[in-house]
C-alpha positions as CSV (number, residue, x, y, z in Angstrom):
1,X,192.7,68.1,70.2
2,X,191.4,71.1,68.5
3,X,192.1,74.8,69.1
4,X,189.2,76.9,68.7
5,X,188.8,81.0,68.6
6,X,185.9,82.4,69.6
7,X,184.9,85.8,68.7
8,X,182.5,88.0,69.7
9,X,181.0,90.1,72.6
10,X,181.7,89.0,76.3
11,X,178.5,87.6,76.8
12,X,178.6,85.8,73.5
13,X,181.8,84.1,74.1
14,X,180.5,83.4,78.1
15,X,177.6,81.7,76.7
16,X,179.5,79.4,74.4
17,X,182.1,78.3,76.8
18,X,178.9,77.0,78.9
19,X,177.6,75.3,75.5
20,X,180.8,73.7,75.1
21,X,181.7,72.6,79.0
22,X,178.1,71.2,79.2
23,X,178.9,69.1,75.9
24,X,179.2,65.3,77.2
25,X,181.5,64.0,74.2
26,X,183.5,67.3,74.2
27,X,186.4,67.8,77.2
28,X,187.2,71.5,77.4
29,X,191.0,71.1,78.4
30,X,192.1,74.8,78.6
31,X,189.6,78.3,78.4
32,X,192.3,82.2,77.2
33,X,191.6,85.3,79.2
34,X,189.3,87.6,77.5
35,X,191.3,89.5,73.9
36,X,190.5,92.8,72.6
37,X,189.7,92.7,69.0
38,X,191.7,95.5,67.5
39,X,189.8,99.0,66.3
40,X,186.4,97.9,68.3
41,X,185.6,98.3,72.0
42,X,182.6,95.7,71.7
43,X,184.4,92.8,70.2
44,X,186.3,90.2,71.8
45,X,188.1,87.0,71.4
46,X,189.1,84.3,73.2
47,X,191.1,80.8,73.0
48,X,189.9,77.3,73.6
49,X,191.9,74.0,73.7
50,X,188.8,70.7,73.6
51,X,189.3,67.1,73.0
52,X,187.0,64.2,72.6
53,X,185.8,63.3,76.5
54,X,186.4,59.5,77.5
55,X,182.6,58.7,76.8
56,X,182.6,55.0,77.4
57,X,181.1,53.5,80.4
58,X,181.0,49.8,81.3
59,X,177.6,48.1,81.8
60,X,177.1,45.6,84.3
């Protein structure tokens, strides 16, 4: 499992959470509410918990 901060404006971090949940060897297990950076009304940051999705699939 890795822990990852993101950082940036709301969009930004919007638009990488997508990146990541579309991702088919990456499972995002856990997405943080939205942090204000300190001294800045633009920047934010936010917390994400992924781990490596079950990507095996049996052939017939």
């Amino acid at each position: 499992m890795l822990k990852i901060r993101l950082m940036g404006t709301k969009n930004d971090i919007k638009w990488f959470e997508k990146i990541l949940q579309r991702q088919p060897k990456v499972a995002v297990t856990e997405v943080s509410e939205l942090y204000r950076n300190k001294g800045t009304n633009r920047y934010y940051r936010a917390y994400v918990e992924v781990q490596k999705a079950n990507t095996k699939q049996k052939t017939d």
